[in-house]
N, C-alpha and C positions, 0 to 999 in steps of 0.2 A: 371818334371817326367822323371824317368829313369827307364829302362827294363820294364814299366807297374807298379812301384811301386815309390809310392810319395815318396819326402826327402827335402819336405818343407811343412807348416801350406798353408790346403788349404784356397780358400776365399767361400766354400760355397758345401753344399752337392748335389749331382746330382739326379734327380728326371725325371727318364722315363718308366711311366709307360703304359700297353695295355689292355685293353678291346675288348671282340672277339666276345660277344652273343646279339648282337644288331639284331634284327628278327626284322619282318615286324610290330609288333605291337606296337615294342619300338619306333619306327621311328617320331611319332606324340608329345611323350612328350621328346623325347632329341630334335625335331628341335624346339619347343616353346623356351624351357630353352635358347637353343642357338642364338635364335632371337628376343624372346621378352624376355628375362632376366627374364621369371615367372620361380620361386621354390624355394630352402629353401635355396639358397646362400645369405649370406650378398653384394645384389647388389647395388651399389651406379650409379644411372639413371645420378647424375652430369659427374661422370668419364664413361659413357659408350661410350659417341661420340668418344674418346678417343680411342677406342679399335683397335686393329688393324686388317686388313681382306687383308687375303692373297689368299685364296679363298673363296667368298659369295657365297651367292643362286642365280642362277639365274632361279631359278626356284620358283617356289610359296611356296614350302616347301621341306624340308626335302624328305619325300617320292618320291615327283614328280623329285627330283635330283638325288635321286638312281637309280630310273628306268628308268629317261631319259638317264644317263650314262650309263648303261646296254645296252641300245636301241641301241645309239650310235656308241658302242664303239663294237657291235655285240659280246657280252660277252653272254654264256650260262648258266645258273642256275637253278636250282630246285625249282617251285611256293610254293613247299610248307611250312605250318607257319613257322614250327620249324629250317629254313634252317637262318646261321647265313648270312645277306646281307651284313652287314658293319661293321668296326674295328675302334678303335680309339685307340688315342694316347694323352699324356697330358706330356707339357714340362714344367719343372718349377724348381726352388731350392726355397731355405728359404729367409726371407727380408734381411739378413747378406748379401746375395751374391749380392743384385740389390745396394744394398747402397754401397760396395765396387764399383758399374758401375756407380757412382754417382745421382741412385735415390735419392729421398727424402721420408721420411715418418712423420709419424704424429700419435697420443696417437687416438686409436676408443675410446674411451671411456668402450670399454669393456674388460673381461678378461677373460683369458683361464679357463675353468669347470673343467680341468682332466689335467693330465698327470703330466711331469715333469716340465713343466711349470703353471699350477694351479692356478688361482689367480694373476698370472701377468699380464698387459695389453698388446692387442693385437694392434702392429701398423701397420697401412695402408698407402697406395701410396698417398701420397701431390701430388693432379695432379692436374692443373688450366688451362693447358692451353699446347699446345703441344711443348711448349718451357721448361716443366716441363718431357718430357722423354728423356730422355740422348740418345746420339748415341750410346753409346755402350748395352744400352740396345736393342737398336731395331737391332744393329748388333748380337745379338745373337739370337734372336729370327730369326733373318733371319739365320744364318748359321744351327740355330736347323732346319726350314723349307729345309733346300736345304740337309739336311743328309734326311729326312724323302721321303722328293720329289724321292730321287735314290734309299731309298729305300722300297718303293712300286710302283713306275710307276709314272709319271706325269701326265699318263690320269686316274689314277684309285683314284686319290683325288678329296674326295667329297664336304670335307668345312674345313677351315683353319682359323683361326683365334686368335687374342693374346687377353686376357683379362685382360684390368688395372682396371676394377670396381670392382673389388671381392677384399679381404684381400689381396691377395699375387699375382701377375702376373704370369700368363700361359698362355700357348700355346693348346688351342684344336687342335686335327687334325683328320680326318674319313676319311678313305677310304674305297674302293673295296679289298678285299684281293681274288685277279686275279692269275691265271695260266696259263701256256701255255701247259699242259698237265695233264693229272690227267689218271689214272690206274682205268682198267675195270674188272670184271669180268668175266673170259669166263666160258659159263653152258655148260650142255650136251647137246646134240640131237638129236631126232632120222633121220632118211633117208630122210624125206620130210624136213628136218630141223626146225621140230616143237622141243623148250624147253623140255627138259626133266623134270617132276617132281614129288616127291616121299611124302609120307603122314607121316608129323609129329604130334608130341602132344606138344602143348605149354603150359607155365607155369599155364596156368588157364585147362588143363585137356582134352582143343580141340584139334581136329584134323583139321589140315589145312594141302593144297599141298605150297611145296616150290620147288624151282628150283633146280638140282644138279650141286654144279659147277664141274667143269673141275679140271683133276689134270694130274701130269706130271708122266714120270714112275718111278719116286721118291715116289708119292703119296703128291706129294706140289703141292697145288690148284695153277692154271694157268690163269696170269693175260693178258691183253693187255693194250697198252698205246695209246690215244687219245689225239691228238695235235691240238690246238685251244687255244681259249680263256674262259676258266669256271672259276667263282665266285665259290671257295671252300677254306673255309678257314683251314677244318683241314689239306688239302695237303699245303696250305699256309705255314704253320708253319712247318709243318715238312721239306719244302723245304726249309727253314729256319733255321732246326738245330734240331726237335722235343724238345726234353724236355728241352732240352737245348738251344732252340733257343732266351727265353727272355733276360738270361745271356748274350750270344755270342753279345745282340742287347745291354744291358750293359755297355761292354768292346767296341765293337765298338764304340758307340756314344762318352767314354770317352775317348778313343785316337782321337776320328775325333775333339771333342772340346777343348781339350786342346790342341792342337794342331794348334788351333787356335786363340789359346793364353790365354786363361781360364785357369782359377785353381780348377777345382771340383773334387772333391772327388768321387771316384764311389762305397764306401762302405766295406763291409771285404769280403774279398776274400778266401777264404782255398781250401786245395787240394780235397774237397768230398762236396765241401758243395758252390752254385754257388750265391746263396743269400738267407737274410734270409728269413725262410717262416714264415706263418702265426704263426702255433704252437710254434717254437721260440720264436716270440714276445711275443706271452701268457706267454712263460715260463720264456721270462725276466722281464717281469709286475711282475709273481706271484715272482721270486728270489727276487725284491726291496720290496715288501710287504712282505718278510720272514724276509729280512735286519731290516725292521722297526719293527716286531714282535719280534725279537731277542731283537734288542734295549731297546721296552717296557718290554720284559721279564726281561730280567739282572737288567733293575730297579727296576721293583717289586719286586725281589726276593732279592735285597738288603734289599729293605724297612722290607720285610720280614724275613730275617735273624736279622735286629736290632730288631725287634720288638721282634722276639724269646730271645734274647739274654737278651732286658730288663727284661722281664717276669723272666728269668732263675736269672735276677739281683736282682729281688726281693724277689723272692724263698727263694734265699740262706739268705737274711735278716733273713727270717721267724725262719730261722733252726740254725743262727750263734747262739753259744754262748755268744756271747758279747751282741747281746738284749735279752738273756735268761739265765739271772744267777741264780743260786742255791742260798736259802737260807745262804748256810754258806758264803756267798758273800756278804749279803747286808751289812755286818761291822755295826750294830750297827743302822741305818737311817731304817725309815717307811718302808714299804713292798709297801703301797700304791705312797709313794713321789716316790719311785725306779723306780714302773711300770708306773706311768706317764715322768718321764726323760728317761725311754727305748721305751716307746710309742712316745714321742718327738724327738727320736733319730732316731726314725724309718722312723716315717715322711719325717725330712730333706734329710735324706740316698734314701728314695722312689723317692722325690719330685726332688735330685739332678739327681737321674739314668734316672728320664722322663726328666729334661732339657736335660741333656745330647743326649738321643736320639734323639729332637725336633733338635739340633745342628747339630746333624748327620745327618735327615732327610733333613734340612737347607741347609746340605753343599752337599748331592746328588742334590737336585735341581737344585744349582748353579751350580757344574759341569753338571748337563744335560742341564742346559739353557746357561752355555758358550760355551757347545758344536753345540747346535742351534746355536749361536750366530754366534759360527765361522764358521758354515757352513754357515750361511748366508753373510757372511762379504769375505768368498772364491767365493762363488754365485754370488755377486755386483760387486767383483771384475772382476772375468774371461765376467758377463753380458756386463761390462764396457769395456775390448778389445776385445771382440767379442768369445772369446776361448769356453765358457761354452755353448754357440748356435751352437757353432763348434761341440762339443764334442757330443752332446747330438740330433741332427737332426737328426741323423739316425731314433732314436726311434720317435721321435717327427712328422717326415715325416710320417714312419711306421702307427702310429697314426691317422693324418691328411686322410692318403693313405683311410684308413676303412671309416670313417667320410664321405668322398668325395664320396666314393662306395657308401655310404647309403644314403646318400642326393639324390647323382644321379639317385637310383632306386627307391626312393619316386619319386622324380620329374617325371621319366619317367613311374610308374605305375599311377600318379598321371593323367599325360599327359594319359596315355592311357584311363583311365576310362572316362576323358572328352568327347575323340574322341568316344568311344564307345556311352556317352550317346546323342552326336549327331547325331551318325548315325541314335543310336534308334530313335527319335525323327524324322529324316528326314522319314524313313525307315514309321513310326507312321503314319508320312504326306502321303506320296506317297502310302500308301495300304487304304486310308480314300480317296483318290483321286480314287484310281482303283475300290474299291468297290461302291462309286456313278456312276461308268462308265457303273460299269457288272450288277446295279439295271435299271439302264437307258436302257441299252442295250435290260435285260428282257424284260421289257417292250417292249420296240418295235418289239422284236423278237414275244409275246405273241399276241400282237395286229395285225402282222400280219397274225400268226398261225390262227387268231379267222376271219380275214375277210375272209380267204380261204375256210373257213368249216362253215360259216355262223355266226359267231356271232362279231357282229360289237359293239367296245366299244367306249362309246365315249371319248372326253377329258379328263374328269375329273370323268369317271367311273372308281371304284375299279375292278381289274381284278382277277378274279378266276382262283388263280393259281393251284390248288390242279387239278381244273379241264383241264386245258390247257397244265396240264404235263400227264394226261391220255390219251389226243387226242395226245401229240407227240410219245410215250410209242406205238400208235398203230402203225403212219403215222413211226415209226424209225421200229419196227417189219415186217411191208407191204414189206422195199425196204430190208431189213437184209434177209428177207426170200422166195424170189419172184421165186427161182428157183426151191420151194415146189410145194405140191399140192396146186391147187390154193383154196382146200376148207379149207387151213389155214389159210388163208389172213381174213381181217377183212375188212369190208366194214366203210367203215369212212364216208359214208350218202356225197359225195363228187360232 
């Protein structure tokens, strides 16, 4: 690498991607996935002892590691749902790049559904035994851990770890995305230093009070800054670079890695444009599906132009002279022998312009199936030195990138409805526990309301309750109202 711009064939595309809106609920089905290997990844339970853990749980789950870290580490946040607690990260490139680090792989037996690979098979990590991960694998995944460690904290990682059981080897990683300051609000006040606030209508038509902030004698709202420890991830980012801060993390990660002796690609770069987004991709999907449309059109409309042309070839049969001569032509021979040798002539003439076409049609085929051909045969080749996985893993990644998104948020909606329906179920338990408690309790509270006021139940006597809520109804009014005339009071026959 020179000035930040390659001027050799890299060995493999660089893949660092972040995730920001992990809340309190996500929390239950990303730590399953991450522990017990439940959701919709192709997990291989042989290769998982395998996996590598840079930072585990020491905690019971997921949840109880975030908030014992908070606890901890005397970090401030906001209880509420919608507040994002933890961030991740996932490190990885394509199988090109671990087999240049001397992994090994092997045919899954399956093959790609979509993309620009489609119907190819999909290979995995040959793993038996820990003599099957090459050092330079595990040295990268430790050099990706030690760029990620400086930058977010060492105390604000949550759980780290590398995965060989899935298709391709990555790196999880989750943290706290921690501050040491974060920017306040200042309201108005009045004298006694109560909030000032004023009466708005919000978008549904109410009227609600809100605070008035402070403004400077510019009329720029006036902020303060608060120094400490807070779990906020949007100052996180933006003390990172705002919009620009996943780029900046990018280009850093690929000068810290190559640098360290790798060769990854970090993708196209332009002066307006910092990577591609989403809608790009859409719009280089729909360009290759215009390319194949074009393709099929130009063909058909060959097929189409012969097919016009034969028509037009047999037209002019119709109308030539030479299969419709005048009487003064027939020289002498039948009229009837004539019109069958110009009806025979016609035939030939018709029957040669349809071979002819079929020939033509013949030889567009062949050029459209040597042109498959040769794209397949340029395909096998560049598949065969690594060039065309080269070329083509941006999209490919791209691809993967969504796929992984969507797996991830089944798995963690997945996880969430679980823990949901155990609570219910707990929650189901423990109100069927309390309600025997406060029926038992009745009881004994009514039993002894009745020995007080003369009526004594036995054991296994049904208590009238209709009537022991009208003796309390009086016995609760006597002491509510005792500072009355006393000829309010009710004699409770006592």
């Amino acid at each position: 690498m020179k000035g930040g711009i390659f001027i050799s064939n890299h060995d493999g595309n660089q893949v660092v991607k972040f995730a920001q809106n992990y809340k309190v609920q996500d929390l239950g089905g990303l730590g399953k996935e991450l522990t017990e290997r439940k959701g919709t990844g192709n997990y291989d339970i042989e290769r998982t002892p395998f996996n590598i853990n840079y930072k585990p749980f020491t905690e019971v789950n997921l949840a109880s590691q975030v908030y014992s870290t908070i606890k901890k580490n005397n970090i401030y946040f906001n209880h509420k749902k919608s507040v994002n607690l933890l961030n991740g990260a996932i490190v990885t490139s394509g199988p090109e790049f671990f087999m240049k680090l001397g992994m090994k792989f092997k045919d899954s037996g399956r093959v790609y559904q979509e993309g620009q690979k489609e119907g190819q098979p999909i290979f995995i990590p040959d793993i038996k035994s820990e003599d099957d991960i090459p050092d330079k694998v595990k040295q990268f995944f430790d050099d990706s851990y030690k760029y990620l460690e400086d930058f977010v904290g060492k105390e604000n990682i949550i759980y780290a770890s590398v995965h060989l059981d899935e298709d391709t080897p990555h790196m999880h990683f989750y943290f706290l995305p921690v501050v040491d300051r974060v920017k306040r609000k200042v309201f108005e006040t009045d004298s006694n230093g109560v909030i000032v606030k004023q009466e708005v209508i919000d978008k549904n038509g109410n009227t609600k009070l809100v605070p008035i902030q402070k403004k400077d004698d510019k009329g720029k709202n006036i902020y303060n800054y608060e120094y400490g420890k807070f779990l906020n991830c949007d100052q996180f980012w933006k003390d990172k670079g705002g919009k620009l801060s996943f780029a900046r993390v990018q280009d850093s990660y690929n000068e810290y890695i190559n640098d360290k002796g790798y060769n990854l690609f970090r993708g196209n770069k332009g002066a307006n444009i910092e990577y591609i987004t989403t809608q790009q991709k859409k719009l280089n999907d729909l360009q290759i599906q215009v390319e194949k449309m074009q393709k099929e059109f130009d063909k058909n409309k060959a097929l189409n132009e012969l097919e016009l042309q034969v028509n037009k070839d047999i037209s002019t049969i119709k109308n030539n002279d030479l299969y419709n001569p005048t009487k003064k032509r027939l020289g002498g021979y039948k009229e009837d022998d004539v019109n069958k040798l110009i009806d025979y002539s016609k035939d030939i003439h018709k029957d040669n312009i349809k071979k002819t076409k079929d020939i033509k049609k013949q030889d567009l085929t062949i050029k459209d199936l040597s042109s498959k051909v040769e794209e397949l045969t340029t395909e096998n080749t560049k598949l065969k030195n690594g060039v065309g996985i080269k070329e083509r893993d941006d999209l490919i990644e791209e691809q993967k990138k969504t796929i992984d998104n969507q797996e991830l948020l089944i798995t963690e909606k997945n996880g969430i409805i679980e823990t949901l329906q155990d609570s219910i179920t707990k929650l189901t338990e423990e109100l069927k526990t309390f309600q025997e408690y406060i029926y038992g309790l009745c009881d004994k509270l009514c039993k002894a309301l009745g020995h007080l006021i003369g009526l004594h139940y036995s054991r296994d006597e049904d208590i009238d309750y209709d009537e022991m809520e009208r003796y309390a109804d009086k016995v609760n009014r006597k002491y509510e109202y005792k500072e009355k005339d006393k000829s309010d009071d009710f004699e409770l026959g006592m």
